[in-house]
Backbone as a chain_set.jsonl record, in Angstrom:
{"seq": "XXXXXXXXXXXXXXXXXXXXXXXXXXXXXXXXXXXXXXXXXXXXXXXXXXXXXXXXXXXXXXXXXXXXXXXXXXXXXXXXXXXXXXXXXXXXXXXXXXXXXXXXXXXXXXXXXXXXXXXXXXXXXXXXXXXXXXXXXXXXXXXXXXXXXXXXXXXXXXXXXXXXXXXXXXXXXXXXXXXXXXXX", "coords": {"N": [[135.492, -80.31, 120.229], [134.4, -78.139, 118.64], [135.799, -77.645, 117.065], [135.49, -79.685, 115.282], [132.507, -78.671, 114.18], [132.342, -76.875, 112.422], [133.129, -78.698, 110.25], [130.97, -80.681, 110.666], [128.376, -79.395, 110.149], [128.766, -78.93, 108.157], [128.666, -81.598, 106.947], [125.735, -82.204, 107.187], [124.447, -79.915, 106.219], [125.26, -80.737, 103.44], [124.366, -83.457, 103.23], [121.709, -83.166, 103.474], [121.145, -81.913, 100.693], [122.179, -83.551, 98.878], [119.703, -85.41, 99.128], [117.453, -84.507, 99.278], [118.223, -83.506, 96.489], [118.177, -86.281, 95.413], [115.481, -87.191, 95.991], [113.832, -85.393, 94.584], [114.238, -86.054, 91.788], [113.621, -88.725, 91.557], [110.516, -88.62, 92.027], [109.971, -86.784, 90.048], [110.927, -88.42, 87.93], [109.096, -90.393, 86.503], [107.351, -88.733, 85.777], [105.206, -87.427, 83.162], [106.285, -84.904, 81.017], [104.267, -81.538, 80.003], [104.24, -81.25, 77.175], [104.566, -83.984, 76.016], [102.335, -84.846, 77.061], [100.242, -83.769, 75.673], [101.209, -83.885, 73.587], [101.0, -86.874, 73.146], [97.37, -86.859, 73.218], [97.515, -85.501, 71.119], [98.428, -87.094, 69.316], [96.414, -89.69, 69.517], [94.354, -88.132, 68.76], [94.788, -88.285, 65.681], [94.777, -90.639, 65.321], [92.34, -91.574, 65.227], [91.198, -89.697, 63.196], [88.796, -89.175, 61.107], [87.631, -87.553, 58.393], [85.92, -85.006, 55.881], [86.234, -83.34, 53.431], [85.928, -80.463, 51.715], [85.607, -80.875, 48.932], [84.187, -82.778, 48.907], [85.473, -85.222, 49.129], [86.503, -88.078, 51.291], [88.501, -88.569, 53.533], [91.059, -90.516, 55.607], [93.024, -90.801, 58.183], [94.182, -93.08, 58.986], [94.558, -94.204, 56.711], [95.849, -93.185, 54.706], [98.91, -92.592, 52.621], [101.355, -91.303, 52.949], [104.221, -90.638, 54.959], [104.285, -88.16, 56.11], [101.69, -86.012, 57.613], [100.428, -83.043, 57.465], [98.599, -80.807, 60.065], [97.104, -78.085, 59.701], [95.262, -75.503, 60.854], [93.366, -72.838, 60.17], [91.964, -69.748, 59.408], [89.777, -67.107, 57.656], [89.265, -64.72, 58.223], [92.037, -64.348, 59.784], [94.993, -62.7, 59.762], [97.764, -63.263, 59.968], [97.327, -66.126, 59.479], [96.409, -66.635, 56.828], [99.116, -64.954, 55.94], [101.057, -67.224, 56.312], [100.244, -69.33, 54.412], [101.022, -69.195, 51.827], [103.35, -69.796, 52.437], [102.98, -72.371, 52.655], [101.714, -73.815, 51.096], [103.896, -73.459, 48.809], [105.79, -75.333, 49.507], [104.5, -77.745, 50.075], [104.093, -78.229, 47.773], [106.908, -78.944, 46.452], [106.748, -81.527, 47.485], [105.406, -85.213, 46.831], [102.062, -86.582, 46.665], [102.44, -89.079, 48.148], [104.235, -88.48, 50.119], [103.728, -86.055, 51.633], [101.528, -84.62, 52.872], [98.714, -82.091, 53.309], [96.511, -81.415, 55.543], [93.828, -78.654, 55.832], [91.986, -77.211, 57.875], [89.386, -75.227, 58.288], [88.0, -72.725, 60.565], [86.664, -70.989, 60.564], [83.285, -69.498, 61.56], [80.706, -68.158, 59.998], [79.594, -68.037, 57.493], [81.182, -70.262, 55.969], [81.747, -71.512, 54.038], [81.142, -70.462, 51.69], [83.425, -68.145, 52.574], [85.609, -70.557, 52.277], [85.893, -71.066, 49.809], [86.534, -68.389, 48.884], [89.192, -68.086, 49.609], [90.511, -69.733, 48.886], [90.453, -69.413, 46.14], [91.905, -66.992, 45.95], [94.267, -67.116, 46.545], [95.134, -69.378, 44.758], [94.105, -72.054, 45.218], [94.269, -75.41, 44.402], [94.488, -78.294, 44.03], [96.435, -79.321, 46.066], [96.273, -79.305, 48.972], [94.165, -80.668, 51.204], [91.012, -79.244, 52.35], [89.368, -78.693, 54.725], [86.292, -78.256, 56.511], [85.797, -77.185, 59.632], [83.266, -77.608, 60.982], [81.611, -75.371, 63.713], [83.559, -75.415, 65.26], [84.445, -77.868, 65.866], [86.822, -79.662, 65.457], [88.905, -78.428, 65.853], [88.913, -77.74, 68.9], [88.827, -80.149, 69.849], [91.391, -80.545, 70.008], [92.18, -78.577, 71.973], [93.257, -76.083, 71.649], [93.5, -72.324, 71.823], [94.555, -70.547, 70.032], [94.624, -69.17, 66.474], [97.032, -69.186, 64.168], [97.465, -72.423, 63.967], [99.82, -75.456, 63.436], [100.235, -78.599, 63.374], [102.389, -81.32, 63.136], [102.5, -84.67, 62.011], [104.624, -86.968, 61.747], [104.657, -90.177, 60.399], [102.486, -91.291, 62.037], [103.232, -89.446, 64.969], [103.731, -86.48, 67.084], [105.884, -84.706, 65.539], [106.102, -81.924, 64.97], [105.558, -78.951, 66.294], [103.141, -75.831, 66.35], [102.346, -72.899, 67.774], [101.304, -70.27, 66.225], [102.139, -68.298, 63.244], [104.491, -68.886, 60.761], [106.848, -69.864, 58.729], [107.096, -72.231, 56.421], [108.385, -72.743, 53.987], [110.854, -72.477, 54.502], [114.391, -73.066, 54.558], [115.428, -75.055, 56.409], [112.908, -76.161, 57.562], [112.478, -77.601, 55.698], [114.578, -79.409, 54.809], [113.954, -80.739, 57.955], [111.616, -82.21, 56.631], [112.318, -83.284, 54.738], [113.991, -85.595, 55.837], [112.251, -86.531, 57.857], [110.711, -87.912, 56.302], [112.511, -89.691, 55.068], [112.452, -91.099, 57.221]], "CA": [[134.181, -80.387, 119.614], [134.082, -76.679, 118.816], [137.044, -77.64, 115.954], [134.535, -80.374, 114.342], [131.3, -78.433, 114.307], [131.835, -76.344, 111.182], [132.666, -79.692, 109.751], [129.482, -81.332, 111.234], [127.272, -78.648, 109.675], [128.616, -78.998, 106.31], [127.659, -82.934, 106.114], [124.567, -82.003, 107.646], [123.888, -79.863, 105.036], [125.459, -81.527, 101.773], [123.755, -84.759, 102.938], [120.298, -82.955, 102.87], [121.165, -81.579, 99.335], [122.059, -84.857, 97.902], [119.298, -86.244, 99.761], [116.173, -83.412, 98.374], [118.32, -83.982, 94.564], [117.441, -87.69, 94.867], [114.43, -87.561, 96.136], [113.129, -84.909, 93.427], [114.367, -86.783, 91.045], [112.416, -89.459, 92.06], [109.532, -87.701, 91.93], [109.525, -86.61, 88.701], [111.394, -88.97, 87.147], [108.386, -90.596, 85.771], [106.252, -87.767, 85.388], [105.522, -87.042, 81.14], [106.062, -82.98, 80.439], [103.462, -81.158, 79.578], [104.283, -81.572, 75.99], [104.601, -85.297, 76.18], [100.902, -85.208, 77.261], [99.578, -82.819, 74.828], [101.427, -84.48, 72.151], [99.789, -88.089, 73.205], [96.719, -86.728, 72.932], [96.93, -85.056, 69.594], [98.711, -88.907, 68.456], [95.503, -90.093, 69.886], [93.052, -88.334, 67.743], [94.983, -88.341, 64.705], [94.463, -91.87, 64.888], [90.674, -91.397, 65.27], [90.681, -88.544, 62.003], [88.018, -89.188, 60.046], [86.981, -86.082, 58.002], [85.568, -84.588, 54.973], [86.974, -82.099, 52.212], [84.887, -79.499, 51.2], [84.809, -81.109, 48.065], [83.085, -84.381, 49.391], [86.506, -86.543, 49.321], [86.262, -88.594, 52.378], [89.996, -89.147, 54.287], [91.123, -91.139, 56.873], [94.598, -90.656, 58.538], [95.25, -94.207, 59.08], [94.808, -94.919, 55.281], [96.693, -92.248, 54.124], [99.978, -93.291, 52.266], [102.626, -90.414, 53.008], [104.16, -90.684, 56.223], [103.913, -86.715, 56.97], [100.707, -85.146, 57.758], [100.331, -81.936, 57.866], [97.461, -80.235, 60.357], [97.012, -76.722, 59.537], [94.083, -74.907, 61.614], [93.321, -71.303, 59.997], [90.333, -68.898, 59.179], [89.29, -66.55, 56.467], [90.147, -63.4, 59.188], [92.972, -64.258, 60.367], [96.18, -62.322, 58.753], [98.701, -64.506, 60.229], [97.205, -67.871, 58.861], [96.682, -65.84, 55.358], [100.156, -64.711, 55.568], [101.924, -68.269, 56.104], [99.444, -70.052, 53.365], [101.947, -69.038, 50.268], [104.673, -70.486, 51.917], [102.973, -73.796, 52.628], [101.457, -74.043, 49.384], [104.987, -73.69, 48.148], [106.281, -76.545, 50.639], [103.498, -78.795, 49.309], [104.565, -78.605, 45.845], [107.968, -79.71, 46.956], [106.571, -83.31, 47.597], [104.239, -85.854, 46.401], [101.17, -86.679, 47.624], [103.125, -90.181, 48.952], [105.094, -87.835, 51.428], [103.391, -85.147, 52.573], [99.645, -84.132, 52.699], [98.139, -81.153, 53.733], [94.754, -81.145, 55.952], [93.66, -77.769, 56.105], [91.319, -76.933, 59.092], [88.893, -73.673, 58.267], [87.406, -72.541, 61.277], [85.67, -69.669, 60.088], [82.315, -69.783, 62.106], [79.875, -67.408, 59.449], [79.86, -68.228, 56.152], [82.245, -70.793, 55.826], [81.727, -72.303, 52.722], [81.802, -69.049, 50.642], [84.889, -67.937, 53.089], [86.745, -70.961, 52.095], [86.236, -70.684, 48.779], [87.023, -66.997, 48.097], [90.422, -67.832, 49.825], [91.03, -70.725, 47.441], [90.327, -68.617, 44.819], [92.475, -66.363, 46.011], [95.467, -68.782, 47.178], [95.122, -70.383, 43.933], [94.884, -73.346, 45.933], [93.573, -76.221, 43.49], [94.188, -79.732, 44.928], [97.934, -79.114, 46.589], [95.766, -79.05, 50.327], [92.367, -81.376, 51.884], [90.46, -78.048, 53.263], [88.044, -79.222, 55.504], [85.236, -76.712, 57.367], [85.594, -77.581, 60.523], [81.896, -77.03, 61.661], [81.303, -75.179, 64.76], [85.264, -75.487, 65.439], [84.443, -79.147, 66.928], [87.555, -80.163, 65.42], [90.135, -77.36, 66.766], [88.061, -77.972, 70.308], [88.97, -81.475, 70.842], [93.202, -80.236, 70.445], [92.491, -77.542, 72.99], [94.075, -75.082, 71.455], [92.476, -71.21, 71.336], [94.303, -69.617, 69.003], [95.289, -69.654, 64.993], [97.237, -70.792, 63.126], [98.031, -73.694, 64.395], [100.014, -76.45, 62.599], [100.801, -79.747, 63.8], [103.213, -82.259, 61.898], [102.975, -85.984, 61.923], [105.261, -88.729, 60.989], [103.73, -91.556, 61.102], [101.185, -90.803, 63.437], [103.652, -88.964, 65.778], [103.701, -85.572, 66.737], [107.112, -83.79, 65.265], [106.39, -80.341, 65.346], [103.913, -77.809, 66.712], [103.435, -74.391, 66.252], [101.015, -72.186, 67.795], [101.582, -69.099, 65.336], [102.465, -68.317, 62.403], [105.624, -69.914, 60.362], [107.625, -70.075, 56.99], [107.033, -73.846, 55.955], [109.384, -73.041, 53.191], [112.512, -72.44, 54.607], [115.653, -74.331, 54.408], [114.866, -75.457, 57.659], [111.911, -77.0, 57.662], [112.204, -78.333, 54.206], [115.775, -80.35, 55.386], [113.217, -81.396, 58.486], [110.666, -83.013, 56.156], [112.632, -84.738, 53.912], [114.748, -86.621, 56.882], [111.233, -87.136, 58.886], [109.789, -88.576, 55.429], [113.308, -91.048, 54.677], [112.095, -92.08, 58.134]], "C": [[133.917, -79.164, 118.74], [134.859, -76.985, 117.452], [135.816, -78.387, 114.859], [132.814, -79.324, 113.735], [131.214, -77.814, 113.229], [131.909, -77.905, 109.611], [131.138, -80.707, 109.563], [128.247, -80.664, 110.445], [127.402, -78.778, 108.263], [128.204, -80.371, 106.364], [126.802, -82.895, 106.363], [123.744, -81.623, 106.15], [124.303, -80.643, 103.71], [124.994, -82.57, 102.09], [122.312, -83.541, 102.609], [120.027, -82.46, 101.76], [120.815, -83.003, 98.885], [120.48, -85.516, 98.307], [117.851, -85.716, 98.914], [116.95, -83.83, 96.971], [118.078, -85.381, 94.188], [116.085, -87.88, 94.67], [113.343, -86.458, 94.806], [113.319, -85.824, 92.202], [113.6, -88.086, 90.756], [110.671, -89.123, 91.666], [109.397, -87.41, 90.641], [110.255, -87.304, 87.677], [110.166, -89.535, 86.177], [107.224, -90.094, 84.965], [106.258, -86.812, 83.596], [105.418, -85.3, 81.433], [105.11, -82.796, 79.731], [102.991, -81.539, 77.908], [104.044, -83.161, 75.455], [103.123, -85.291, 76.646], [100.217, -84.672, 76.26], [99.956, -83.528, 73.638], [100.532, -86.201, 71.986], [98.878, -88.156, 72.889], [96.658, -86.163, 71.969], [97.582, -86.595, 69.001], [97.293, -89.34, 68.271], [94.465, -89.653, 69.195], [93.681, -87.966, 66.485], [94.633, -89.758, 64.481], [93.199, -92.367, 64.688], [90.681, -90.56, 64.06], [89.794, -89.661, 61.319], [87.548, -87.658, 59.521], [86.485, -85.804, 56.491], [85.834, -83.448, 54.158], [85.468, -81.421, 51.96], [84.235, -79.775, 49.714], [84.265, -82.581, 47.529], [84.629, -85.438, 49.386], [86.519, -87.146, 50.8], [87.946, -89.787, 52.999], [89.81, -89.959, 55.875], [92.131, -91.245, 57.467], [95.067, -92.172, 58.175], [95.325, -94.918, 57.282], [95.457, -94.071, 54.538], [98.244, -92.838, 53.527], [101.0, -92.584, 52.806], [102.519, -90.59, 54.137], [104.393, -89.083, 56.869], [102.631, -86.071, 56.454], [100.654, -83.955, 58.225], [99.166, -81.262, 58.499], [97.377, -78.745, 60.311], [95.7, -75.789, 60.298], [94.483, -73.025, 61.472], [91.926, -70.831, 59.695], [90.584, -67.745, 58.156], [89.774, -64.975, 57.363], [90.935, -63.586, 59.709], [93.985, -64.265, 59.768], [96.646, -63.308, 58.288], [98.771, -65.857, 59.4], [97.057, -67.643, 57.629], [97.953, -65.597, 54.943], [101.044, -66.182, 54.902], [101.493, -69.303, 55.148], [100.178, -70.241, 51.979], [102.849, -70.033, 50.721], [104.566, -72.098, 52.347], [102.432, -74.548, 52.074], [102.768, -74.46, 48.568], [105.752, -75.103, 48.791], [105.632, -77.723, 50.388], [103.78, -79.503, 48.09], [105.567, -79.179, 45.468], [108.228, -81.074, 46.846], [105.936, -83.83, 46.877], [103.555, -86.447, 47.232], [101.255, -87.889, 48.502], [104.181, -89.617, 50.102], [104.655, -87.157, 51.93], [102.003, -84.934, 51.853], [99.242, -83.388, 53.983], [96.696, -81.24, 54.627], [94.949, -80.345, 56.609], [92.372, -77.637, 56.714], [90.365, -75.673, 59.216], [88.358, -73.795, 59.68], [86.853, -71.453, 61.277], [84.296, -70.143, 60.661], [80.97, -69.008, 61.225], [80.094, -67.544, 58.421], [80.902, -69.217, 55.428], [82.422, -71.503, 54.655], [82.407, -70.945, 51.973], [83.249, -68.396, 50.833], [85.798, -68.571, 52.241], [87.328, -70.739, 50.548], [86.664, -69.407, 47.779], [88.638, -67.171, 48.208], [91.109, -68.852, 48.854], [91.184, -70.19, 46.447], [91.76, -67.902, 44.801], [93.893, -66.514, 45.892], [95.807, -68.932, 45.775], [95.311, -71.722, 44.079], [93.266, -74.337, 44.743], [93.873, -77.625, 44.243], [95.398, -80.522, 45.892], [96.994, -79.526, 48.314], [94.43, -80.093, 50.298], [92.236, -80.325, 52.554], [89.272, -79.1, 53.771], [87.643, -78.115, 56.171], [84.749, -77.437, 58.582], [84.358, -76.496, 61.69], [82.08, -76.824, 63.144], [83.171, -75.504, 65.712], [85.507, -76.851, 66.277], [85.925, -79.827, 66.752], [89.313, -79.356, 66.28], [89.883, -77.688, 68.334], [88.63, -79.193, 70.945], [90.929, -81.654, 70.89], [93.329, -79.459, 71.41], [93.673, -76.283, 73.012], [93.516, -73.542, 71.59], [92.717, -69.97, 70.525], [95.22, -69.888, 67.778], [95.855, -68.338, 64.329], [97.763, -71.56, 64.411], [98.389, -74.706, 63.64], [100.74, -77.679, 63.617], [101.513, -80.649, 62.668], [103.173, -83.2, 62.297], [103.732, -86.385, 61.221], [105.144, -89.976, 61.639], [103.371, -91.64, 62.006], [102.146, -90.225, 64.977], [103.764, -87.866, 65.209], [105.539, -85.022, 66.41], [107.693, -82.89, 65.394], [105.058, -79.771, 65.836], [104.15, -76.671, 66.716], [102.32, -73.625, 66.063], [101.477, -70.609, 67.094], [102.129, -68.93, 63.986], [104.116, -68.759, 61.687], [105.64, -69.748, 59.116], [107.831, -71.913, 57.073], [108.172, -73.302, 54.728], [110.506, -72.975, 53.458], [113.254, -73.508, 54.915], [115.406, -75.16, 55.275], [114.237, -76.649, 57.582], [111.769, -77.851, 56.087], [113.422, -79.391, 54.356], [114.58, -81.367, 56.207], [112.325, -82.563, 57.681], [111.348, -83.728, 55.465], [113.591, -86.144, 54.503], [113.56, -87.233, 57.27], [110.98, -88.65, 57.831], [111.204, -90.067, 55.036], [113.407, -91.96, 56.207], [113.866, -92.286, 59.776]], "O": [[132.965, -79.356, 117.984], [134.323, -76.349, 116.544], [135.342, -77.814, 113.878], [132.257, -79.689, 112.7], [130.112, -77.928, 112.691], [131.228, -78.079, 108.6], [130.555, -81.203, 108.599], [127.253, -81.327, 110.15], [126.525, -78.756, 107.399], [127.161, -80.506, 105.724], [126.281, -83.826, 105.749], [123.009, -82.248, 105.385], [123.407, -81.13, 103.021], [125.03, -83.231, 101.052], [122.071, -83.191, 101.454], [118.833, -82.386, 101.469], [119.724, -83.508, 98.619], [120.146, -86.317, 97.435], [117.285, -86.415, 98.074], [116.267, -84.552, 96.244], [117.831, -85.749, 93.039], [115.515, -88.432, 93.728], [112.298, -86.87, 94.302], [112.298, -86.297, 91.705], [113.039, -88.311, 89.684], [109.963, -89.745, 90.874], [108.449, -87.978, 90.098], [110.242, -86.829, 86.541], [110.224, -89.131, 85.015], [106.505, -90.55, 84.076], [107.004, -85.958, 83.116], [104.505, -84.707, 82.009], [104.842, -83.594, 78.832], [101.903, -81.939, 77.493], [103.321, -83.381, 74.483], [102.769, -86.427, 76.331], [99.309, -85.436, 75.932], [99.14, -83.768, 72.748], [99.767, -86.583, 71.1], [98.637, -89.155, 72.211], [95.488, -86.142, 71.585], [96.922, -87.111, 68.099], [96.84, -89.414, 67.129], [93.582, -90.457, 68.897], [92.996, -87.078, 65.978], [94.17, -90.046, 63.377], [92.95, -93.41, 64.083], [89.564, -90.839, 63.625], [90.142, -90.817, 61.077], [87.165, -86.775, 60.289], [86.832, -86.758, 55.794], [85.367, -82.421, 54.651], [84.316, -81.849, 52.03], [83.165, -79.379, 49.253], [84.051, -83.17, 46.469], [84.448, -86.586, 49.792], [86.56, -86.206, 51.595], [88.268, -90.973, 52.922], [88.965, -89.993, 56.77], [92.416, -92.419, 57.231], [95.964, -92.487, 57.394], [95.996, -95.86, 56.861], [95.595, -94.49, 53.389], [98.696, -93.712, 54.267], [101.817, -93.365, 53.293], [101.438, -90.726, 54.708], [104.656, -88.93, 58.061], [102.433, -85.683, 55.303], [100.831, -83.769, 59.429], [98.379, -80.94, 57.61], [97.783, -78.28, 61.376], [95.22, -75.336, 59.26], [95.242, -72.272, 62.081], [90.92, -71.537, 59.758], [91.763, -67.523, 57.881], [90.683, -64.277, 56.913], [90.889, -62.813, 60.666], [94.344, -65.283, 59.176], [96.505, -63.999, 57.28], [99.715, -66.453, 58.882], [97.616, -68.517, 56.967], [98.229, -65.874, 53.776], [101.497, -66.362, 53.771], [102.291, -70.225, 54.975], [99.997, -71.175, 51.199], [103.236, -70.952, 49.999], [105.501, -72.897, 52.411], [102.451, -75.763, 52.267], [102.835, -75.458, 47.85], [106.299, -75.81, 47.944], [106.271, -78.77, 50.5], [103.748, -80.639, 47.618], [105.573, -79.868, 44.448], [109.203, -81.699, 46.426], [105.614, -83.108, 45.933], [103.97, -86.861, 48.314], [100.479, -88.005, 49.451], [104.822, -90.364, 50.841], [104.956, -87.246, 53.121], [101.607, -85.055, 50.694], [99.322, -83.732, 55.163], [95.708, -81.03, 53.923], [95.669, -80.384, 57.607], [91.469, -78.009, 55.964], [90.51, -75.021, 60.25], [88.225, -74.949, 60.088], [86.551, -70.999, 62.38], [84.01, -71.279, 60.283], [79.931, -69.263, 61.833], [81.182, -67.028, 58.165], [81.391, -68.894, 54.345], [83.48, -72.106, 54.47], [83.56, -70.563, 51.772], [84.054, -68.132, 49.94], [86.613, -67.953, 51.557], [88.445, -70.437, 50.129], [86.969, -69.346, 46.588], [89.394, -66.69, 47.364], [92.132, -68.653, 48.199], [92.151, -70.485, 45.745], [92.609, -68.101, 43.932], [94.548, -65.924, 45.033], [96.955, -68.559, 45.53], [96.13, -72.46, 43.53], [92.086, -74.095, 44.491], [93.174, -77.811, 45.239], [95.427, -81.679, 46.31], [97.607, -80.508, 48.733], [93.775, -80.192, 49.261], [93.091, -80.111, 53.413], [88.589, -79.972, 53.234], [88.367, -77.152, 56.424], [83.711, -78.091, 58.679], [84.391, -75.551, 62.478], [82.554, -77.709, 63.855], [83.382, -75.798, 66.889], [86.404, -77.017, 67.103], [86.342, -80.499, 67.695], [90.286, -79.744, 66.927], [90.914, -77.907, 68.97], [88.876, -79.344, 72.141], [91.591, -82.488, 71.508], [94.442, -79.405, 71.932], [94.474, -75.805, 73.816], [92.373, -73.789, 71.203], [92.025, -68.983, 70.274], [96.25, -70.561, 67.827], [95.479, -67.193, 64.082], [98.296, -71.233, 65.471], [97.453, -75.151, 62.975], [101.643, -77.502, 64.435], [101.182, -80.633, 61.482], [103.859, -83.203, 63.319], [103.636, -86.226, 60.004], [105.364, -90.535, 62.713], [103.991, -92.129, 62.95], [101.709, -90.616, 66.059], [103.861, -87.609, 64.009], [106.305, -85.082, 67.371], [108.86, -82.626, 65.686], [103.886, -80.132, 65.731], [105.267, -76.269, 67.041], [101.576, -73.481, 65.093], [102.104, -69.882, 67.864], [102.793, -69.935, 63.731], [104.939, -68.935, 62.586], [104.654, -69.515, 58.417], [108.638, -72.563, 57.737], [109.16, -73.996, 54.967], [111.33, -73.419, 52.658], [112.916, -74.587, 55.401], [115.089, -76.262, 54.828], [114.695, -77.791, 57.543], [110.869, -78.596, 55.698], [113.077, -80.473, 53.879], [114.179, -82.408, 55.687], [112.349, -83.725, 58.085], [111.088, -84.931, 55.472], [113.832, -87.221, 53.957], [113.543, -88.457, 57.137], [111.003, -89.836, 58.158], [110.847, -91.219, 54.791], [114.047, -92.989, 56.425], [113.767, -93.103, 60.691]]}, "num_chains": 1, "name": "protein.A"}
């Protein structure tokens, strides 16, 4: 008996391995990752966008023609979202407005009109972007995000990419990315 027993203990244990790696498995086999929930719910109210441009144009995701949307969420003080603005201006210009479209997200809470428009000015952003002034930040609020930039990417109403911080939209990279997402 004494000969078997170190045997005995090993199937003891390697059954209760296999036995805990099934049963986790189990267990979370059906369970969506964090991301997989977070991304659902931003699907979910892209498909609800309704919004308004600052300079009264009135969008609607699901009538939109290009199948990449771009969500951009920045502010008038914040470097970061100042910094990465050139290079997704330049990334814009790239396409036509049948592939990719910009909706830009101010959340500037004090002055936000004058804000947006000094940075336009500034930008030289003319009709490359939809800025919208997202009053009282109701629209950043219902992604649950709390801090910018933030850009989200659809194709065709799925999320693609996300990126809580700042980013080079022009690089090789992401410019390969968009034009595969956009031939679908």
């Amino acid at each position: 008996m004494k000969k078997f027993l170190p045997l005995i203990i090993f199937i003891l244990v390697f059954t209760a391995f296999v036995a805990g790696q099934v049963g986790w498995q189990t267990l979370t086999a059906g369970t969506p990752s964090k991301n997989e929930t977070q991304y659902a719910a931003y699907e979910d109210l892209f498909l609800k966008g309704r919004f308004e441009t600052v300079d009264g144009k009135k969008i609607e995701n699901t009538k939109l023609k290009s199948p990449i949307i771009i969500y951009n969420f920045w502010a008038s003080w914040c470097n970061p979202c100042l910094e990465e603005m050139p290079s997704l201006i330049s990334l814009k210009k790239k396409f036509k407005d049948d592939e990719v479209q910009v909706l830009a997200f101010n959340t500037d809470e004090d002055d936000q009109l004058k804000n947006i428009n000094k940075i336009m000015k500034k930008m030289n952003l003319k009709n490359e972007f939809n800025v919208i002034a997202d009053k009282n930040t109701a629209i950043a609020n219902s992604f649950k995000f709390t801090a910018i930039p933030v850009t989200i990417i659809f194709n065709r109403g799925k999320v693609v990419h996300f990126s809580n911080g700042p980013m080079d939209f022009n690089s090789p990279e992401m410019v390969e990315k968009i034009k595969k997402w956009i031939k679908g």
